[in-house]
C-alpha positions as CSV (number, residue, x, y, z in Angstrom):
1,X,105.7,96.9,85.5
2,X,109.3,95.6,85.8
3,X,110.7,94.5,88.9
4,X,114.2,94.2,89.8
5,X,115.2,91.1,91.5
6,X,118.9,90.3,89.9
7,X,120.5,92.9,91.0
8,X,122.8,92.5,94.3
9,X,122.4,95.0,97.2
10,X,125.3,95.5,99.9
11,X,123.4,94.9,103.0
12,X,126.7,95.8,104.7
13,X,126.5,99.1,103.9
14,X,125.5,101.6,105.9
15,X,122.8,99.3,108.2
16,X,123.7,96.9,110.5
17,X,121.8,93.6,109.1
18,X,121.1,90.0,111.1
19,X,121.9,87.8,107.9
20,X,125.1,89.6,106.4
21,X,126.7,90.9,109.9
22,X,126.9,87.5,111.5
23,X,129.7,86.0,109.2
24,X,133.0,87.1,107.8
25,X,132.8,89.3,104.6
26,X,134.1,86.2,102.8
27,X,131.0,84.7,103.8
28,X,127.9,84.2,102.1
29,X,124.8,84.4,103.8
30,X,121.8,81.5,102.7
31,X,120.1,80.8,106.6
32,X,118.0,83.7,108.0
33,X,114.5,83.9,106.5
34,X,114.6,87.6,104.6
35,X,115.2,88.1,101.1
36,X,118.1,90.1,99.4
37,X,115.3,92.1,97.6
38,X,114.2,95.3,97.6
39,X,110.4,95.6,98.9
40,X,107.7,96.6,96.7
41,X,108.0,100.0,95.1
42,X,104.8,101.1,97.0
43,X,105.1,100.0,99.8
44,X,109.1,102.3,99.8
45,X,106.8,105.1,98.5
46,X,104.1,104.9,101.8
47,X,107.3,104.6,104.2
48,X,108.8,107.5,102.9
49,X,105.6,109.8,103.1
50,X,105.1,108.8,106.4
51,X,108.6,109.8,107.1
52,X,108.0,113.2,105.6
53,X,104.8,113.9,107.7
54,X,108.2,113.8,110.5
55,X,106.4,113.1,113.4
56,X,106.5,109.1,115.1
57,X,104.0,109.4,118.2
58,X,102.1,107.0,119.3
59,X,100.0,105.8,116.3
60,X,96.8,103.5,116.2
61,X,96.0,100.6,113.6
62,X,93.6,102.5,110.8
63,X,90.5,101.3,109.7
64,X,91.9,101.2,105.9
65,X,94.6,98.8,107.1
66,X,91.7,96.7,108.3
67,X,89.8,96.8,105.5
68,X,92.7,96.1,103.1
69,X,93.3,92.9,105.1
70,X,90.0,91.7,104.6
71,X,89.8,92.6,100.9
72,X,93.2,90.4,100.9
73,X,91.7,88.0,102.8
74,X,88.7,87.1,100.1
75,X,90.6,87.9,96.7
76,X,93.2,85.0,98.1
77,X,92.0,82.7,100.4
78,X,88.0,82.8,99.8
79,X,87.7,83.6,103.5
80,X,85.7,86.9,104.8
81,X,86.7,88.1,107.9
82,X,85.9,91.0,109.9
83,X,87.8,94.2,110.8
84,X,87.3,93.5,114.7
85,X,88.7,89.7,114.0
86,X,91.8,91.3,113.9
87,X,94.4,92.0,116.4
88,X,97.7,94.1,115.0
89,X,100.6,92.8,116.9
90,X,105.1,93.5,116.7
91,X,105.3,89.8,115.2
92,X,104.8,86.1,114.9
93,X,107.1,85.0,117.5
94,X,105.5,87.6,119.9
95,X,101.8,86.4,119.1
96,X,103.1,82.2,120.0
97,X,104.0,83.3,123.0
98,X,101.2,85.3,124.2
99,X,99.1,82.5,123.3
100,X,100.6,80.2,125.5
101,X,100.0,82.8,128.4
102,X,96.5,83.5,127.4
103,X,95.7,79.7,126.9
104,X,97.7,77.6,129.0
105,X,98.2,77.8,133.1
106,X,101.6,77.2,134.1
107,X,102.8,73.4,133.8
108,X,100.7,72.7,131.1
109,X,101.6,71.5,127.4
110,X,102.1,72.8,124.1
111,X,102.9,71.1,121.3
112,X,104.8,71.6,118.3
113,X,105.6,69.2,115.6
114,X,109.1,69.1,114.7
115,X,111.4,70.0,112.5
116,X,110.1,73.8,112.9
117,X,111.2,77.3,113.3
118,X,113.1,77.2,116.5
119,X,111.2,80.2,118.2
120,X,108.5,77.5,118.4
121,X,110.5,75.4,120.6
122,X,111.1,77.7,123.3
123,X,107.8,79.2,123.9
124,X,106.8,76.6,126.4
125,X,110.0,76.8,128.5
126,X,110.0,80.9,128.0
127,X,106.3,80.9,129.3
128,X,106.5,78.4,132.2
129,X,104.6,76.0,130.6
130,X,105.2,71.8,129.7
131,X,107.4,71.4,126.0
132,X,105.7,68.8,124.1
133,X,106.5,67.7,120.8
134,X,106.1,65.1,117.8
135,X,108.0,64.5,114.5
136,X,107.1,64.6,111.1
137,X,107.0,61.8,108.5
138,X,110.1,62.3,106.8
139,X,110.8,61.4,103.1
140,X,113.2,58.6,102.6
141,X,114.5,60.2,99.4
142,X,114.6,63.1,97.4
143,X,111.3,64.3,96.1
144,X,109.2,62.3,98.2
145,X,107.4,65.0,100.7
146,X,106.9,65.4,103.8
147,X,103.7,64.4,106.1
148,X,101.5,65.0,108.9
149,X,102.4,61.8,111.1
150,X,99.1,61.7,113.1
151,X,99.5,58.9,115.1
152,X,102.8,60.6,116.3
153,X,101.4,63.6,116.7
154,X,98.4,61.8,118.6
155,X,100.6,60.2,120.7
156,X,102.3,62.9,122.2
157,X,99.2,64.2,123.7
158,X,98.7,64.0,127.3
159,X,96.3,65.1,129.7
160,X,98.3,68.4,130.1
161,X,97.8,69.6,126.3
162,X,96.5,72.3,126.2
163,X,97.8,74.2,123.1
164,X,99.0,72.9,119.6
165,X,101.1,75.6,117.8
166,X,100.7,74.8,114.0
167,X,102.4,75.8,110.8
168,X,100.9,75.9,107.1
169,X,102.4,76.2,104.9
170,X,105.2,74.6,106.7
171,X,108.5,76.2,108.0
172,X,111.3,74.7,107.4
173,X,109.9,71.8,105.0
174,X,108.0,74.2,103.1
175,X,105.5,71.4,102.4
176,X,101.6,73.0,101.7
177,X,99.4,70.5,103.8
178,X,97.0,68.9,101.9
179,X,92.7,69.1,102.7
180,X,92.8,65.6,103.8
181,X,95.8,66.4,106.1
182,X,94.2,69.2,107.8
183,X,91.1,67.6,108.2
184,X,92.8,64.9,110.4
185,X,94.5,67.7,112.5
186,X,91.1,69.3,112.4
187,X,89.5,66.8,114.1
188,X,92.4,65.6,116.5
189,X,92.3,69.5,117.6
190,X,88.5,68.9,118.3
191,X,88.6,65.4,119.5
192,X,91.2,66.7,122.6
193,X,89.9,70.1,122.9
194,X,93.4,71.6,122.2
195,X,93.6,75.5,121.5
196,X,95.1,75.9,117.8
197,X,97.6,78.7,117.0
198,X,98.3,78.7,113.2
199,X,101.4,80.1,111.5
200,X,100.1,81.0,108.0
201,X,103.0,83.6,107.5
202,X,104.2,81.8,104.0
203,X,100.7,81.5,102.8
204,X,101.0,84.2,100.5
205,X,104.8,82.5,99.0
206,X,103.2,79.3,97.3
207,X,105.4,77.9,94.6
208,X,103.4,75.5,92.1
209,X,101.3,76.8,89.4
210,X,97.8,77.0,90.2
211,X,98.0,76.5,94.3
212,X,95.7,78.7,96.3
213,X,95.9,78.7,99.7
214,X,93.2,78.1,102.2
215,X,93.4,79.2,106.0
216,X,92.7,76.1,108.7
217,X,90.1,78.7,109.8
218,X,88.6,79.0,106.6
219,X,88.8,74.8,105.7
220,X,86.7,74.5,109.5
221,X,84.3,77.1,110.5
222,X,84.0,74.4,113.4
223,X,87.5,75.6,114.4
224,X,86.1,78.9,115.5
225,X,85.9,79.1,118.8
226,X,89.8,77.1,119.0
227,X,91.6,79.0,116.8
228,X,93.9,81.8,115.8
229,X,95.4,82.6,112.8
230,X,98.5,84.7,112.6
231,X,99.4,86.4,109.1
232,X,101.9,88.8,108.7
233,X,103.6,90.9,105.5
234,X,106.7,90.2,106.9
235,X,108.4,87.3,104.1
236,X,105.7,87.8,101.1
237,X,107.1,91.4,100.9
238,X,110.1,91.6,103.2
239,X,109.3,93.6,105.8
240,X,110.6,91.8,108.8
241,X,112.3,94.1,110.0
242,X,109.4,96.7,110.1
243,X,107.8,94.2,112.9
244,X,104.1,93.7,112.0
245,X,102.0,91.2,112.4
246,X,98.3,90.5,113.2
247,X,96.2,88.0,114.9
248,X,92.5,87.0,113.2
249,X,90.6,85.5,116.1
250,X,87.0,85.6,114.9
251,X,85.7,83.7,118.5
252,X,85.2,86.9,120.6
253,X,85.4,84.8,124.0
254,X,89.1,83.5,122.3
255,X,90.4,87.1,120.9
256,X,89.0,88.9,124.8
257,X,91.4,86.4,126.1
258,X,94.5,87.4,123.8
259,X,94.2,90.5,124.0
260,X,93.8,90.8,127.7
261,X,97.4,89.1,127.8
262,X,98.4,91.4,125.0
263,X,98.7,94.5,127.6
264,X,101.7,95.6,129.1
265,X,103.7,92.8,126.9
266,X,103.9,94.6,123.5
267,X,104.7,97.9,122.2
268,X,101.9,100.4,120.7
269,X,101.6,99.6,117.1
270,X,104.9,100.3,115.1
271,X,103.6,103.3,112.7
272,X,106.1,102.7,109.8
273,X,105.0,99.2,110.0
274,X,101.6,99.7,109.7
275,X,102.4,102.1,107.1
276,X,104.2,99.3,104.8
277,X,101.3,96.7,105.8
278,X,98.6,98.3,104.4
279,X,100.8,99.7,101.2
280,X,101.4,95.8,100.3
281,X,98.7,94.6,100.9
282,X,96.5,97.4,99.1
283,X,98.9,97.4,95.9
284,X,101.7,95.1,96.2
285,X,99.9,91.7,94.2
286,X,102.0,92.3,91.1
287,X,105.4,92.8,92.7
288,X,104.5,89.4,94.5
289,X,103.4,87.8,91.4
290,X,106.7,88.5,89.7
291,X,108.5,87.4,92.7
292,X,107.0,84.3,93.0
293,X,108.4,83.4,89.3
294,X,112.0,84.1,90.2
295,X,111.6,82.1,93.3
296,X,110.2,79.4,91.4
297,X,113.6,79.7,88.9
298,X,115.8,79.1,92.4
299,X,113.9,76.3,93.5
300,X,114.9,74.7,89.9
301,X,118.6,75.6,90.0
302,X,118.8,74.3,93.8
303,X,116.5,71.0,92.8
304,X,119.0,70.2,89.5
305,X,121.8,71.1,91.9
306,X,121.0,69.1,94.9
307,X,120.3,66.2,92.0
308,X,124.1,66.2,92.1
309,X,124.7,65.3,95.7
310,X,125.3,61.9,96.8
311,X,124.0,61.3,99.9
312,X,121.8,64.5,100.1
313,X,118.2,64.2,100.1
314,X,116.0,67.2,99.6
315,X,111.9,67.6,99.0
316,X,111.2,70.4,97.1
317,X,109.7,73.2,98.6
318,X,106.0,74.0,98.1
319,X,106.0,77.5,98.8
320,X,108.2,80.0,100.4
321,X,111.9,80.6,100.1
322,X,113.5,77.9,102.3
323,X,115.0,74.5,101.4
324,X,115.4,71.6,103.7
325,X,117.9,69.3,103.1
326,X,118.9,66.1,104.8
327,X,122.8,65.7,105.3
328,X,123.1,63.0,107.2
329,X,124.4,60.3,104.9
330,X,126.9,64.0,103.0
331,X,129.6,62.3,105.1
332,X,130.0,66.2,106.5
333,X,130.2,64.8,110.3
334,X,127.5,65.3,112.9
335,X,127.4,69.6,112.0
336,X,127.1,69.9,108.7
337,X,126.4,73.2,109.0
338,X,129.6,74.2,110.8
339,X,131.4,72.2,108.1
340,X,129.7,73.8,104.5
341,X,130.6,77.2,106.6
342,X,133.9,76.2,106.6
343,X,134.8,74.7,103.9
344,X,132.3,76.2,101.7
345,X,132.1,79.6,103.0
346,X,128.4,79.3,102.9
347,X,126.1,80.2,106.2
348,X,123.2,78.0,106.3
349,X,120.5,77.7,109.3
350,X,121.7,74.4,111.3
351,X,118.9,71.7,111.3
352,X,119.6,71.5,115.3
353,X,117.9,74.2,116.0
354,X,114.8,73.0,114.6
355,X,115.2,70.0,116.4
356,X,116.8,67.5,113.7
357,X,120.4,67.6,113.6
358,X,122.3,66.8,110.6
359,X,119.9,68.6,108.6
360,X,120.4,72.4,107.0
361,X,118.1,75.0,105.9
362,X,118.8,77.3,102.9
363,X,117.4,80.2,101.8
364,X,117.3,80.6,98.2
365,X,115.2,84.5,98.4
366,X,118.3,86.5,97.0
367,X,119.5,87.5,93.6
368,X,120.4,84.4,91.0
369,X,123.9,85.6,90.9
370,X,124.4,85.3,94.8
371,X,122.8,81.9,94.6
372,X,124.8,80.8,91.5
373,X,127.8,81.2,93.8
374,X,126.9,79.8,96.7
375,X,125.6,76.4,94.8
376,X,128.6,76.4,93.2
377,X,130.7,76.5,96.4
378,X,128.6,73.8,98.2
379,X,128.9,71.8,94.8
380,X,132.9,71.8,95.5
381,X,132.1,70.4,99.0
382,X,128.9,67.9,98.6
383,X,129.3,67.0,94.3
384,X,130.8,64.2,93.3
């Protein structure tokens, strides 16, 4: 089957959208994480039968979702879990916050390693709770990755951490952590009896030939009674705005503990999104497959591009749709994002908000002809 990823949608028209609402029409629109692609053709399909049955009460999370999951989980990541591991939630950001409230007491730390999604950095201040964080290694030129600084995530630790919220593959580097990596964090997580909440909600978006991906669960069955793993359909098939997500706690003492904080602080579960979970996740492998080729096709045009930048340095993403690039040295001024918006008419995410200024994000999930332009409108601004 053939899938169609080239040609452009208006997502101005008719539905109010996040990514193409927030800018001028002259605009376009490379920072939000969604894709400009239509979702799987099942997964369209399920939604509109369960629009037809024409009735949206309050729905429950079915045992076939469940099972699909854990069929997902061996065929991919070698990892059996069990239906009662998991815990079907609105969303990622939701889950890191309840975390902190079903892990931490008030005043106490969690800790983040930066740069990272920005909802990460305001779950300890949302929930009451001590804001801790460490930085990366960062490369010191382009194509040079990424790394788990251990020492500086080591020393950030105080007697108030309680929490470490985690990220693999990673969001906005896009760097896949290596076995030896996590098996340092694996043991630091032990060695200071930290609670572990991992973001593996790319894991299904990796971009080399012949990478698998393996949940920190999964790696350290000694993890279990620390840990909990968050996965969601959301960016694999584009669903975000369908807001599903799920938890896989497999300690029972751990998962009684979420859940309890899970009541009265999140909606019943969303019964169109549950619909499209289990649709993708029971038959949408192929349409990811073929994505995962055209998304490996951006991340060429963007690597040859970004090739031509002085002053712009850029590791190539290991898996999902997002590119982070360091400005700093662009000459573009202390925003560069505000400037390439400008100047460029190209909306990128600003690296301040993931708590290294001077840096960008891009998102290179949409059609080859939208990012054609939009590389060729930064190239008038950063190229020689």
């Amino acid at each position: 089957m053939r899938f169609d990823f080239a040609t452009p949608i208006d997502r101005r028209h008719p539905w109010p959208s996040q990514k193409w609402h927030r800018y001028d029409d002259d605009v376009l629109p490379l920072w939000v994480a969604d894709m400009d692609f239509l979702s799987p053709p099942e997964v369209i399909e399920a939604l509109r039968a369960r629009v037809d049955h024409g009735i949206f009460g309050y729905g429950r999370v079915p045992d076939s979702l469940r099972q699909s999951l854990c069929t997902w989980s061996v065929e991919h990541y070698g990892w059996e879990i069990e239906s009662e591991w998991q815990l079907w939630l609105p969303g990622v950001v939701p889950a890191l916050h309840l975390a902190s409230l079903a892990f931490t007491n008030p005043g106490e730390g969690v800790l983040t390693l930066t740069p990272i999604y920005p909802p990460f950095l305001k779950v300890a201040t949302r929930t009451g709770r001590l804001d801790q964080t460490a930085p990366l290694g960062e490369p010191s030129r382009s194509g040079e990755p990424w790394r788990l600084d251990i020492e500086a995530l080591e020393s950030a630790i105080t007697p108030e951490t309680r929490l470490l919220l985690w990220c693999h593959p990673h969001n906005p580097t896009g760097r896949v952590w290596d076995e030896e990596e996590l098996a340092r964090l694996a043991a630091l997580v032990e060695r200071h009896d930290l609670v572990i909440v991992s973001d593996e909600v790319h894991c299904d978006l990796l971009l080399n030939a012949g990478a698998h991906h393996r949940p920190l669960a999964a790696l350290f069955p000694s993890l279990a009674r620390r840990i909990v793993t968050l996965w969601a359909p959301s960016k694999t098939f584009n669903l975000a705005g369908l807001t599903c997500a799920c938890a896989v706690i497999e300690d029972p003492e751990l998962r009684r503990r979420f859940a309890a904080q899970c009541r009265g602080l999140q909606p019943d579960a969303n019964v169109l999104g549950l619909a499209a979970a289990e649709a993708a996740y029971a038959h949408g492998d192929p349409w990811r497959r073929a994505l995962l080729e055209v998304l490996g096709e951006h991340r060429e045009r963007l690597v040859a591009q970004v090739a031509r930048w002085p002053g712009v340095i850029m590791s190539p993403p290991e898996s999902t749709y997002l590119a982070w690039l360091d400005l700093r040295q662009a000459g573009l001024g202390d925003v560069p994002q505000q400037t390439l918006l400008e100047r460029a008419k190209v909306a990128l995410s600003d690296g301040a908000d993931f708590g290294w200024p001077g840096f960008v994000r891009l998102n290179f999930g949409t059609t080859a002809t939208q990012l054609d332009e939009a590389l060729r409108r930064l190239d008038g601004v950063l190229g020689p």
